[in-house]
Residue, then its C-alpha position, 0 to 999 in steps of 0.5 A: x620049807x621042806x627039805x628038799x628046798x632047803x637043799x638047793x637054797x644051799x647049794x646056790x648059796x655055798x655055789x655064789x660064796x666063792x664069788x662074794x670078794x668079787x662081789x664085793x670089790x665091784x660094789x665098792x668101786x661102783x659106790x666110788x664111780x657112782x657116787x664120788x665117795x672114796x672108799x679103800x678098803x684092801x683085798x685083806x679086809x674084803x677076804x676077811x668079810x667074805x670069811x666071816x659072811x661064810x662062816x655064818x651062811x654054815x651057822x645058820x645052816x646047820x642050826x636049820x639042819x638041825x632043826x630038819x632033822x629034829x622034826 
């Protein structure tokens, strides 16, 4: 993959992760309308798994930049 892929994958990953809570609250009500199973799970909780999520899409990324850079 060269750098320049690399880049725009980034930006459109770092472009979608504002909208991840949203992402995740509209699966969790369609897992409750679709298939009848109740799950509650606060914003709080949501916030905490988007955060975590981010934190390691920037891992990853500067552990592959690094790795760019190195080569």
């Amino acid at each position: 993959m060269n750098l320049k892929m690399f880049t725009g994958f980034t930006k459109f990953i770092y472009a979608c992760l504002p909208l991840l809570p949203i992402l995740i609250m509209l699966v969790i009500f369609g897992v409750n309308s679709l298939l009848g199973i109740n799950l509650k799970v606060s914003v709080e909780i949501v916030a905490i798994i988007s955060f975590v999520i981010a934190i390691v899409c920037e891992l990853l990324r500067t552990k592959m930049l690094k790795k760019h850079l190195i080569m």
